[in-house]
Chimera marker file (.cmm) of the C-alpha trace (Angstrom):
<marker_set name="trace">
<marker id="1" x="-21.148" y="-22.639" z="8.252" r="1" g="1" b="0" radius="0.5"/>
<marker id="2" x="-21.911" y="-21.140" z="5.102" r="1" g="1" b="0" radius="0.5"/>
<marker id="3" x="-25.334" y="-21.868" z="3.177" r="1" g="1" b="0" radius="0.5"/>
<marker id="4" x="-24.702" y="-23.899" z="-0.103" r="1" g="1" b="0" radius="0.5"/>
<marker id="5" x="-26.582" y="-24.608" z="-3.437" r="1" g="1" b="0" radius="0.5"/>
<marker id="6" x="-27.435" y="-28.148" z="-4.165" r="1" g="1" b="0" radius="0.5"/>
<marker id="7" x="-23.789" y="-27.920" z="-6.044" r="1" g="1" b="0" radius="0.5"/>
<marker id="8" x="-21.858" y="-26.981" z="-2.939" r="1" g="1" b="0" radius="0.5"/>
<marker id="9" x="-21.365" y="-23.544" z="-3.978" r="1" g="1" b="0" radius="0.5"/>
<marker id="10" x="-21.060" y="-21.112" z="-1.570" r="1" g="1" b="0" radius="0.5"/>
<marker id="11" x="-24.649" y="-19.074" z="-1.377" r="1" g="1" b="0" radius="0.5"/>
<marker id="12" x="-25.663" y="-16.403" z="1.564" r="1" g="1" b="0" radius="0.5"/>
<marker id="13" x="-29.104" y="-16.340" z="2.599" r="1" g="1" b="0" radius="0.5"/>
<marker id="14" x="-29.279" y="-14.450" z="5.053" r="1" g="1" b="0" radius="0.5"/>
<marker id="15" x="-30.702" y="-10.943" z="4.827" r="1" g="1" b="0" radius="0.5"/>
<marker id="16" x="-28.897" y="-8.125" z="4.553" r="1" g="1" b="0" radius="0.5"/>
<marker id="17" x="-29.513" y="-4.508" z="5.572" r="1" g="1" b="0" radius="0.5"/>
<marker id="18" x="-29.572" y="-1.473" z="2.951" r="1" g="1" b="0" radius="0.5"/>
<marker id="19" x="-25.761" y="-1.213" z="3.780" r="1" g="1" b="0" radius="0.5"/>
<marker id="20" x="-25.100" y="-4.908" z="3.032" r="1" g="1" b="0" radius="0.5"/>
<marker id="21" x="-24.453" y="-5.586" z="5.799" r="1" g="1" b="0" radius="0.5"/>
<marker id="22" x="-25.719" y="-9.793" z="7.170" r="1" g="1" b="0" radius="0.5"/>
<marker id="23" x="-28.683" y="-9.500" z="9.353" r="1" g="1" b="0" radius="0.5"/>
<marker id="24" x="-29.846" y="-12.561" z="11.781" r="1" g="1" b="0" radius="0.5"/>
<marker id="25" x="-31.806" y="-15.345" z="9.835" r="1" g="1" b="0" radius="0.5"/>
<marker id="26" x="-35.668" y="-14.527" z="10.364" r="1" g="1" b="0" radius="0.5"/>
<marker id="27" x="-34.940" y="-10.571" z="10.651" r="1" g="1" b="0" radius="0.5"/>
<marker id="28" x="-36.787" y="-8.444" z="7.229" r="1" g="1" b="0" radius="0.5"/>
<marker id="29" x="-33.526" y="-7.348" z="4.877" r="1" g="1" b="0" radius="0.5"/>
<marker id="30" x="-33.480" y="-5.422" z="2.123" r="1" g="1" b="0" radius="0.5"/>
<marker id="31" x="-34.517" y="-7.171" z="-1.634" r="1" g="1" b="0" radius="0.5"/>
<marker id="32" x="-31.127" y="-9.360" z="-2.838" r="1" g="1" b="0" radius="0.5"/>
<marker id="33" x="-30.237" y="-9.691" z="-6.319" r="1" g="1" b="0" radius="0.5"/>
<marker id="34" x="-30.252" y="-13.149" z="-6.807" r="1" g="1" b="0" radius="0.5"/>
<marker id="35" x="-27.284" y="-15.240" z="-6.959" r="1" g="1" b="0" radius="0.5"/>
<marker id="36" x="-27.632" y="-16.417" z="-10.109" r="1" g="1" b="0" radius="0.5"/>
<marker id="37" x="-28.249" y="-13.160" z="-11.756" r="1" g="1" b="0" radius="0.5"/>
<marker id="38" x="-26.745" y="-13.191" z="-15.328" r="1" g="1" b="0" radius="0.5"/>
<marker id="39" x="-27.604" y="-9.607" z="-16.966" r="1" g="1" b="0" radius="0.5"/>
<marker id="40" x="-26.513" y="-8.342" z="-20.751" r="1" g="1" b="0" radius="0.5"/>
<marker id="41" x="-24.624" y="-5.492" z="-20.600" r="1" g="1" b="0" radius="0.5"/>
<marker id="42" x="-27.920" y="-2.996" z="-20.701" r="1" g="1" b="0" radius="0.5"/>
<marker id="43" x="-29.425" y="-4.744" z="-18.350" r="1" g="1" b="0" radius="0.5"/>
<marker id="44" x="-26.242" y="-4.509" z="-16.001" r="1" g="1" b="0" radius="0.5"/>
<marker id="45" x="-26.358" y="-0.362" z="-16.442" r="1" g="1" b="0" radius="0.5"/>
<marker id="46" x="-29.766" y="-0.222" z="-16.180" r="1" g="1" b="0" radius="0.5"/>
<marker id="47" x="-30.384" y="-2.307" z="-13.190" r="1" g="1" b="0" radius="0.5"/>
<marker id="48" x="-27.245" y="-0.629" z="-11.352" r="1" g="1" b="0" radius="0.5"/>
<marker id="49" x="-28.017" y="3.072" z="-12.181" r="1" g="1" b="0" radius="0.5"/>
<marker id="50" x="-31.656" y="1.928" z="-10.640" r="1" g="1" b="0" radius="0.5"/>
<marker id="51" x="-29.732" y="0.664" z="-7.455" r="1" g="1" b="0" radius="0.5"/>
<marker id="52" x="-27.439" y="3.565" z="-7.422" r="1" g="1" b="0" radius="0.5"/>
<marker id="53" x="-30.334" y="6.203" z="-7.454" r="1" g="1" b="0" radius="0.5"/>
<marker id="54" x="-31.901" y="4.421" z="-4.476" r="1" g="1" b="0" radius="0.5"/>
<marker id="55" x="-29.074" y="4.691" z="-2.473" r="1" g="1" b="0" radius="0.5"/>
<marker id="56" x="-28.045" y="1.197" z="-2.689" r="1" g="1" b="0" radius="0.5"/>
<marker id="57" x="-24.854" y="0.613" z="-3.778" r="1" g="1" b="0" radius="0.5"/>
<marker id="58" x="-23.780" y="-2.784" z="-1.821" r="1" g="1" b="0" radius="0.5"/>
<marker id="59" x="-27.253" y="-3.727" z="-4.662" r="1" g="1" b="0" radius="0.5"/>
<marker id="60" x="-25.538" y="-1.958" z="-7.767" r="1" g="1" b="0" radius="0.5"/>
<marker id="61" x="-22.160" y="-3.949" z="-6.766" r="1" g="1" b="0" radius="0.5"/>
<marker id="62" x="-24.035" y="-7.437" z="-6.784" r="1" g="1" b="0" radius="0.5"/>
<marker id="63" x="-25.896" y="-6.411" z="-10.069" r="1" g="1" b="0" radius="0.5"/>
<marker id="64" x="-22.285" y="-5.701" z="-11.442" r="1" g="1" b="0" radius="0.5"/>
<marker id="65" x="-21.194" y="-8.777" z="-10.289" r="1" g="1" b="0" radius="0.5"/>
<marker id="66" x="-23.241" y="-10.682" z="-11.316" r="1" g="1" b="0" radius="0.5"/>
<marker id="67" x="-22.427" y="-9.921" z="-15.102" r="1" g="1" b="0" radius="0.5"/>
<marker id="68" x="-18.679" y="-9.991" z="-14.476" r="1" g="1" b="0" radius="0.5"/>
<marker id="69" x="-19.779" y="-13.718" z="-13.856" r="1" g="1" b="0" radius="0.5"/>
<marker id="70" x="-21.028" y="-14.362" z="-17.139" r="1" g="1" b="0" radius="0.5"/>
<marker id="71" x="-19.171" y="-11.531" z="-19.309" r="1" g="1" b="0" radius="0.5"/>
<marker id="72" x="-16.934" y="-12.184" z="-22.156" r="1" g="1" b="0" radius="0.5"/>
<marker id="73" x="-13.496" y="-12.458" z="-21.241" r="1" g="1" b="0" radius="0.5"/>
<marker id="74" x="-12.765" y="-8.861" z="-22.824" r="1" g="1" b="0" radius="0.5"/>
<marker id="75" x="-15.442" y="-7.412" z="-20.330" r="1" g="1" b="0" radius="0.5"/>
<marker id="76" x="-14.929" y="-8.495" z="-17.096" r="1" g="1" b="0" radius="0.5"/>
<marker id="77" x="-11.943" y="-6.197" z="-15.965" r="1" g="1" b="0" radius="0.5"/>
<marker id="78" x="-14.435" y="-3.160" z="-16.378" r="1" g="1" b="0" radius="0.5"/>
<marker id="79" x="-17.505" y="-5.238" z="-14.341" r="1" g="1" b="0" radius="0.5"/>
<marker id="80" x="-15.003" y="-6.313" z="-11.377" r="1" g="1" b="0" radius="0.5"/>
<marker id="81" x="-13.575" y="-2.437" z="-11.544" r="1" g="1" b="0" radius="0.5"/>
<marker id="82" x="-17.560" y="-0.958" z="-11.457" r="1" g="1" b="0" radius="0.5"/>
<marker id="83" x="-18.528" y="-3.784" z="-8.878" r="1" g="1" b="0" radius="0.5"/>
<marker id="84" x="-15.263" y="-2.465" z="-6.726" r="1" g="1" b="0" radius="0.5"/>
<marker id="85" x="-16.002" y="1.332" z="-7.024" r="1" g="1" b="0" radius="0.5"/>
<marker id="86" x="-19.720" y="0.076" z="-5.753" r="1" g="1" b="0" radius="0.5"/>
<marker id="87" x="-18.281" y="-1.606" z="-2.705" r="1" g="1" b="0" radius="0.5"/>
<marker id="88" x="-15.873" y="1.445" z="-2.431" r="1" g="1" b="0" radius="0.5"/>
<marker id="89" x="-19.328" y="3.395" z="-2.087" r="1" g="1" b="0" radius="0.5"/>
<marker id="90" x="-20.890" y="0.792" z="0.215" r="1" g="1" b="0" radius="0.5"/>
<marker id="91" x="-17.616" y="1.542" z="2.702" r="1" g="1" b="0" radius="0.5"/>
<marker id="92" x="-18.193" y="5.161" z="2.889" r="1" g="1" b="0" radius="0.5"/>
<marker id="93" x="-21.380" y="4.443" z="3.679" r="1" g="1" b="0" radius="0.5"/>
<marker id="94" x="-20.822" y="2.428" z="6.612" r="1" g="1" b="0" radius="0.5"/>
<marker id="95" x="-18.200" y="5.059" z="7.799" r="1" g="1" b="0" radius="0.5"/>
<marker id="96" x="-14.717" y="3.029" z="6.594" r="1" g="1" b="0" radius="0.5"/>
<marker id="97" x="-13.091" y="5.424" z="4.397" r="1" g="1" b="0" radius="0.5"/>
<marker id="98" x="-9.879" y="4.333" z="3.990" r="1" g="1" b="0" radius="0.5"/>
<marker id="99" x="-11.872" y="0.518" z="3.232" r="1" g="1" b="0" radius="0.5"/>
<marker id="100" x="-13.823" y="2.906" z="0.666" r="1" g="1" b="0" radius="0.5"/>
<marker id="101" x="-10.211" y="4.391" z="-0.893" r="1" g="1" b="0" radius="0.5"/>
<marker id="102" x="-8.569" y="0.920" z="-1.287" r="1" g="1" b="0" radius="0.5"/>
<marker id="103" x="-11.779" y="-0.400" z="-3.347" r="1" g="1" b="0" radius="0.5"/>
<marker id="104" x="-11.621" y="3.353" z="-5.309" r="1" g="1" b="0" radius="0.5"/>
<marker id="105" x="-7.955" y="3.066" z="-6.039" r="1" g="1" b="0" radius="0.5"/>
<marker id="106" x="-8.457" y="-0.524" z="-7.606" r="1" g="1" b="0" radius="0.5"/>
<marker id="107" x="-11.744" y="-0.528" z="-9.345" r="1" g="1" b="0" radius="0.5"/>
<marker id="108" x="-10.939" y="3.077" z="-11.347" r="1" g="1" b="0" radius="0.5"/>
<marker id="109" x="-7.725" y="1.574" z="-12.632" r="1" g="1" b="0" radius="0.5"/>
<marker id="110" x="-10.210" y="-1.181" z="-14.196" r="1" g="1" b="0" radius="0.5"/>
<marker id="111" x="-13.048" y="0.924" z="-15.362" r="1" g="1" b="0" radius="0.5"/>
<marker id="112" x="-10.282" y="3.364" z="-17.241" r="1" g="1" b="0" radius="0.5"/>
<marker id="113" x="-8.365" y="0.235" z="-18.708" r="1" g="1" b="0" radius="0.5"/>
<marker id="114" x="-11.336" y="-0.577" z="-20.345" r="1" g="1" b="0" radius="0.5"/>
<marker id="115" x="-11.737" y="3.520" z="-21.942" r="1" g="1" b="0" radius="0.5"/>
<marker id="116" x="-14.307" y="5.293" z="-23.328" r="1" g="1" b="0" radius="0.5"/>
<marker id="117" x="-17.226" y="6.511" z="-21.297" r="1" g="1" b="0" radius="0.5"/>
<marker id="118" x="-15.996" y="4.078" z="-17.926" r="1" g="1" b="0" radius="0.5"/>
<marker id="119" x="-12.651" y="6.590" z="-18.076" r="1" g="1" b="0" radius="0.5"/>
<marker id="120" x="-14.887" y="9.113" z="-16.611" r="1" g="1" b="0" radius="0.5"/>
<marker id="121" x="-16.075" y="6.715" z="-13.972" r="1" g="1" b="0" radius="0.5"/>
<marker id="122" x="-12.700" y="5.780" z="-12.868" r="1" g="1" b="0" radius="0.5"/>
<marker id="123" x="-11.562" y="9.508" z="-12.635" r="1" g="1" b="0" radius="0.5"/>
<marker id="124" x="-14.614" y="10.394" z="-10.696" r="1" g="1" b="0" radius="0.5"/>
<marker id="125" x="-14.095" y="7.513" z="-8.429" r="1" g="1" b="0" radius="0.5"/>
<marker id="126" x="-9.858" y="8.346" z="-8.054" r="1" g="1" b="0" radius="0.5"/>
<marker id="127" x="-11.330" y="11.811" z="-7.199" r="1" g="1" b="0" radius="0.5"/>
<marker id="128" x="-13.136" y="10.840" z="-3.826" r="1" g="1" b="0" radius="0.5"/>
<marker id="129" x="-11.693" y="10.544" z="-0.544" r="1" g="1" b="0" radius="0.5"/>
<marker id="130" x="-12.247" y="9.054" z="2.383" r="1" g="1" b="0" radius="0.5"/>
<marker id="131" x="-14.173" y="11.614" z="3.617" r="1" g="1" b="0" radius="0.5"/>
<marker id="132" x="-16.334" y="12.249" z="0.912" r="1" g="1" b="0" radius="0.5"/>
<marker id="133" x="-20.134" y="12.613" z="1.454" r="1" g="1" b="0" radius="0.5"/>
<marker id="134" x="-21.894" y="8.989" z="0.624" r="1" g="1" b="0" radius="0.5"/>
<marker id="135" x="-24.662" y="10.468" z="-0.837" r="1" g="1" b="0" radius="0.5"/>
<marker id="136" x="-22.764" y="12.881" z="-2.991" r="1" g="1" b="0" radius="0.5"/>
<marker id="137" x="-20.260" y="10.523" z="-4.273" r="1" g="1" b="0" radius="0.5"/>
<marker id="138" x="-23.144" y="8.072" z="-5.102" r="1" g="1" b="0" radius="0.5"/>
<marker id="139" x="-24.494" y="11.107" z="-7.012" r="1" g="1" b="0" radius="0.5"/>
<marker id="140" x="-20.967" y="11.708" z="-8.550" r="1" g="1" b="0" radius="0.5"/>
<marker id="141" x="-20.258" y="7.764" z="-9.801" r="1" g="1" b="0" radius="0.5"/>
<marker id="142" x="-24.269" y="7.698" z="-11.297" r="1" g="1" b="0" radius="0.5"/>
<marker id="143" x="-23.972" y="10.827" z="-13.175" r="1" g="1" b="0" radius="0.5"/>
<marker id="144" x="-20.589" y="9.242" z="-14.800" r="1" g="1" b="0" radius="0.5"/>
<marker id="145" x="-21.866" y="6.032" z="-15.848" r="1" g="1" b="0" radius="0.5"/>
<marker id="146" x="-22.864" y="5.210" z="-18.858" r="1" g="1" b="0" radius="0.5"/>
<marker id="147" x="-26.778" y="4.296" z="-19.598" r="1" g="1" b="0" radius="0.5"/>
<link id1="1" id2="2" r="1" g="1" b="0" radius="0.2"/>
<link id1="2" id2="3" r="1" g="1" b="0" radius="0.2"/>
<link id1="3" id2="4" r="1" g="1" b="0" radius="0.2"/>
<link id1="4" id2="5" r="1" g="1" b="0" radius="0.2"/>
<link id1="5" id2="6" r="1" g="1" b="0" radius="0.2"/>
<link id1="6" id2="7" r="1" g="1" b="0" radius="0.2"/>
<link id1="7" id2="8" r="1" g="1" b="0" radius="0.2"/>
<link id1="8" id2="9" r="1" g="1" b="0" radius="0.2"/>
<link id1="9" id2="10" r="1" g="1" b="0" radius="0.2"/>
<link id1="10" id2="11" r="1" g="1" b="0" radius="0.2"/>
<link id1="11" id2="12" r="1" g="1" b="0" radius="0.2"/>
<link id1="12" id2="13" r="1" g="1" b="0" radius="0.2"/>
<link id1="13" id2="14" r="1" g="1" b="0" radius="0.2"/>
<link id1="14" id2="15" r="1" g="1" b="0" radius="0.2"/>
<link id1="15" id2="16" r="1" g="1" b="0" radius="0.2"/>
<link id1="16" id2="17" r="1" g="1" b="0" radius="0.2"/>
<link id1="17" id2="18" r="1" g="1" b="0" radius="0.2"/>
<link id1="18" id2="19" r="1" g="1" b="0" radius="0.2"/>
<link id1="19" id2="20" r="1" g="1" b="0" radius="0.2"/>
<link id1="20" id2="21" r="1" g="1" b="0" radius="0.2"/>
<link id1="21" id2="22" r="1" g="1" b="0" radius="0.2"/>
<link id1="22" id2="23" r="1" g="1" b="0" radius="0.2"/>
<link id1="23" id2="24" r="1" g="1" b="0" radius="0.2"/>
<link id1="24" id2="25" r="1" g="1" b="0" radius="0.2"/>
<link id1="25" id2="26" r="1" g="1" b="0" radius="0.2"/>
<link id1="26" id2="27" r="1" g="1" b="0" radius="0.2"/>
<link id1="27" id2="28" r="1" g="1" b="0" radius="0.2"/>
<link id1="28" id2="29" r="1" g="1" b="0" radius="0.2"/>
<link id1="29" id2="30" r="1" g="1" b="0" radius="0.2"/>
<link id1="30" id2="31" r="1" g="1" b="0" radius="0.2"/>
<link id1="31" id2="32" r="1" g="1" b="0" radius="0.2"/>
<link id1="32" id2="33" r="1" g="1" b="0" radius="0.2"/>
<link id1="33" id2="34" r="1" g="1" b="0" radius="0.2"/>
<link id1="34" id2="35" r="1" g="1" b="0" radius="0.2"/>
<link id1="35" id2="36" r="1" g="1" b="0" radius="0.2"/>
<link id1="36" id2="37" r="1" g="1" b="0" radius="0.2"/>
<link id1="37" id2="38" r="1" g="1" b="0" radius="0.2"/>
<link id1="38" id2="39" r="1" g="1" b="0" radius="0.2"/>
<link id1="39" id2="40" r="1" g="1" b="0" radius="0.2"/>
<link id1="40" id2="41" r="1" g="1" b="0" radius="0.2"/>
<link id1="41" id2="42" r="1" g="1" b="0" radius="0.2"/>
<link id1="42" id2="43" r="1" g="1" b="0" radius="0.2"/>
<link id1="43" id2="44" r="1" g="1" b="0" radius="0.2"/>
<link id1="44" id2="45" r="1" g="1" b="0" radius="0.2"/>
<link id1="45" id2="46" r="1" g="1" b="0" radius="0.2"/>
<link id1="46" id2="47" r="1" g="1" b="0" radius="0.2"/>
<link id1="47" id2="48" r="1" g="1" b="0" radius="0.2"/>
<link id1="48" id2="49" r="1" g="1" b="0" radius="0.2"/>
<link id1="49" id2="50" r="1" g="1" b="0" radius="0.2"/>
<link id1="50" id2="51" r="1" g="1" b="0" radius="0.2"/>
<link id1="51" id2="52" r="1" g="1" b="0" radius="0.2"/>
<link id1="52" id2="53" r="1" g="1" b="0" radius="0.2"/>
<link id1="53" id2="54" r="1" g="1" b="0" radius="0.2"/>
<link id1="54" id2="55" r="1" g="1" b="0" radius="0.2"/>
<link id1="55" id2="56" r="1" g="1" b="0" radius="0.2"/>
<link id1="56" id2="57" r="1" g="1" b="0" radius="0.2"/>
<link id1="57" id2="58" r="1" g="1" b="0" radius="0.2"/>
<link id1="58" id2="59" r="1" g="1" b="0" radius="0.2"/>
<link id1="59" id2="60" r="1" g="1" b="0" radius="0.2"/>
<link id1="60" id2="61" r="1" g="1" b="0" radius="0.2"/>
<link id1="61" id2="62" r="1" g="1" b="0" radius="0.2"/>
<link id1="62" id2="63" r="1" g="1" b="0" radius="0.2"/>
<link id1="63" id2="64" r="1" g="1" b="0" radius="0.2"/>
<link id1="64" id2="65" r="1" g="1" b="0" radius="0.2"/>
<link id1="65" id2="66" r="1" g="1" b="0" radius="0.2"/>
<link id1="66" id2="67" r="1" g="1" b="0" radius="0.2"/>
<link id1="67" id2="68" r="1" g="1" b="0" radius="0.2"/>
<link id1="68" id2="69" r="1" g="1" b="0" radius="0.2"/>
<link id1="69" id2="70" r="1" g="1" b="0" radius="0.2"/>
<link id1="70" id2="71" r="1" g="1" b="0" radius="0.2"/>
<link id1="71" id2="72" r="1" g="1" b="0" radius="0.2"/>
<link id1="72" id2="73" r="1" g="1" b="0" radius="0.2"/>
<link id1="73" id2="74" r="1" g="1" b="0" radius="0.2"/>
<link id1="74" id2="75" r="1" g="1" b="0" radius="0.2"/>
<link id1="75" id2="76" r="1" g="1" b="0" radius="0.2"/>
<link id1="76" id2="77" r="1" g="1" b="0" radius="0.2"/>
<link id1="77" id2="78" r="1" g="1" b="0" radius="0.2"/>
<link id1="78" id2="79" r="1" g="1" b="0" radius="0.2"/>
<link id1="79" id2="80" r="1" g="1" b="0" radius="0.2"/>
<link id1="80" id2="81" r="1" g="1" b="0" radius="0.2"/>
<link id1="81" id2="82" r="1" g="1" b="0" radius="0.2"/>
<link id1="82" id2="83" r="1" g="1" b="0" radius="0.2"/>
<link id1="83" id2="84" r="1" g="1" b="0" radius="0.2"/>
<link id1="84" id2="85" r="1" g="1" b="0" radius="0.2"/>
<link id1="85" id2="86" r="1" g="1" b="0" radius="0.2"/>
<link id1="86" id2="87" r="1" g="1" b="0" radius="0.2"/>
<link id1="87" id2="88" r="1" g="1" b="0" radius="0.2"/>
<link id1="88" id2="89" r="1" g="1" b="0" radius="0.2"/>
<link id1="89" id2="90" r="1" g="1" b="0" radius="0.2"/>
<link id1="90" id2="91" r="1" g="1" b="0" radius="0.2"/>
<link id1="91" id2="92" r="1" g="1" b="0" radius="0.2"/>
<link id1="92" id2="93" r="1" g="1" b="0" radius="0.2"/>
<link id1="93" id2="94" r="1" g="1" b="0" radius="0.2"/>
<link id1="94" id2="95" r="1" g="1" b="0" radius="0.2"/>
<link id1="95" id2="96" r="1" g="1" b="0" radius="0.2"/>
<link id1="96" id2="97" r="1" g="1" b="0" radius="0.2"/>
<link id1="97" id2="98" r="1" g="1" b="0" radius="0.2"/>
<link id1="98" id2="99" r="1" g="1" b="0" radius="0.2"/>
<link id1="99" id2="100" r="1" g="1" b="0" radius="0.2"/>
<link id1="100" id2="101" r="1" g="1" b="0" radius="0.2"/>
<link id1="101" id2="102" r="1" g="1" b="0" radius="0.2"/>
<link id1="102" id2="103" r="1" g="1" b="0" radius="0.2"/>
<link id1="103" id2="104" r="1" g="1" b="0" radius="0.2"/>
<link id1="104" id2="105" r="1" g="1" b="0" radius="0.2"/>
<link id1="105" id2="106" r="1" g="1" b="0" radius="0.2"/>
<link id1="106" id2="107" r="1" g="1" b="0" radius="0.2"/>
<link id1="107" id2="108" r="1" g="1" b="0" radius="0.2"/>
<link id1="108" id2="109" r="1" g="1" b="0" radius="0.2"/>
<link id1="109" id2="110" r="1" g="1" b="0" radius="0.2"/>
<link id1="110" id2="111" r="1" g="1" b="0" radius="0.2"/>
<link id1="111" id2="112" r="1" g="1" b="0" radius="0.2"/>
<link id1="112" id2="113" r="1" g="1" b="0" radius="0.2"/>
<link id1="113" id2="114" r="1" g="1" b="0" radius="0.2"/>
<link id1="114" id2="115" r="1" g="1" b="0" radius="0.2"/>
<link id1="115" id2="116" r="1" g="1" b="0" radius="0.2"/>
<link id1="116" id2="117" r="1" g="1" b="0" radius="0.2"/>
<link id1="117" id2="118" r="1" g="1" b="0" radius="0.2"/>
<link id1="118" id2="119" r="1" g="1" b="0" radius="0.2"/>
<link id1="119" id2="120" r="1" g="1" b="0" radius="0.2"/>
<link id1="120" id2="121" r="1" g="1" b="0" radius="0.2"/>
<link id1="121" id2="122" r="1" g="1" b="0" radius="0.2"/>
<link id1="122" id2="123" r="1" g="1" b="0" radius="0.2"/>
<link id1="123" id2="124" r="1" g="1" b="0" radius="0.2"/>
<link id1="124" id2="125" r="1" g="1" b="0" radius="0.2"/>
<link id1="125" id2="126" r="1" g="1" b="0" radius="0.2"/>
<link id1="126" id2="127" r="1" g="1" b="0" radius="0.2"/>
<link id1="127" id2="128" r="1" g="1" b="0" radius="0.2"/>
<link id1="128" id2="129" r="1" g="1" b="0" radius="0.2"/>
<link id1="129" id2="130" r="1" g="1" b="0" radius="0.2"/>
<link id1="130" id2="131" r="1" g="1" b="0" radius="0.2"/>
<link id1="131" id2="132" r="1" g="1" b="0" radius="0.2"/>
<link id1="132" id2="133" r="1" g="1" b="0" radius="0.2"/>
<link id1="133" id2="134" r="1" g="1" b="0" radius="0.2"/>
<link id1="134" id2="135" r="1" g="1" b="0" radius="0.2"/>
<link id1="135" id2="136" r="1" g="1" b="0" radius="0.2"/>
<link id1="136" id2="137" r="1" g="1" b="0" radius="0.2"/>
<link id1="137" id2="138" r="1" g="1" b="0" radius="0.2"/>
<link id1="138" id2="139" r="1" g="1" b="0" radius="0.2"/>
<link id1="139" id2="140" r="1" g="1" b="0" radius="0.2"/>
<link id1="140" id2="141" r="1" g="1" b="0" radius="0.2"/>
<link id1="141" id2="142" r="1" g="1" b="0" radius="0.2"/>
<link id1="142" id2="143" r="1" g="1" b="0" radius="0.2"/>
<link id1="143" id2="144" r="1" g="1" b="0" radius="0.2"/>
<link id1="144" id2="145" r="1" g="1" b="0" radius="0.2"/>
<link id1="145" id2="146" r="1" g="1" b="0" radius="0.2"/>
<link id1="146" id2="147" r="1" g="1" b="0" radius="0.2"/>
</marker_set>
């Protein structure tokens, strides 16, 4: 059964490893971003470029998330498309590259309907493959996106 708020709202508590992947309850996880996690836009780029440089991109996808959730309406096709291309990058990372080239395919067509400076991010992430280097196509997505 899955762990609820005091709403009823689906929550996850249990830990997760640096791949976000759910650990046992009790076993050390990485640091979550909290579920109710409601950046500004700057705050959003800032905190995901942070999680992006560490290697944590399963962390940059919840950040993304997160302000998708509370976006304006006019914003939150480019959040959903970053948060995607994130868990596109969390796939490659756990070795499922064709899992990693479905999330690609539909989170650059978001980031490049929304133009400007997320085009580039949505070409770079249509550019990787599903054997791509993790590390490098981490690299690749960060140095595209916007700070």
């Amino acid at each position: 059964m899955r762990d609820r708020d005091p709403e009823g709202r689906p929550r996850s508590a249990r830990p997760r490893d640096a791949y976000g992947r759910p650990l046992p309850y009790g076993e050390p996880g990485v640091p979550r971003v909290p579920d109710d996690y409601a950046p500004t836009m700057e705050q959003a780029l800032t905190d995901g470029r942070r999680f992006l440089s560490e290697g944590l991109p399963f962390n940059a996808h919840e950040v993304f998330e997160g302000r998708w959730k509370c976006a304006p309406e006019e914003e939150r096709e480019l959040w959903q498309g970053l948060a995607q291309i994130c868990v596109g990058l969390t796939h490659l990372q756990r070795g499922n590259g064709r899992g990693a080239m479905t999330l690609f395919s539909r989170g650059a067509a978001k980031a490049q309907g929304y133009g400007g400076a997320y085009d580039a991010v949505g070409k770079a992430a249509s550019g990787l493959s599903q054997d791509s280097d993790p590390d490098e196509a981490i690299a690749l997505i960060l140095a595209r996106l916007p700070s």
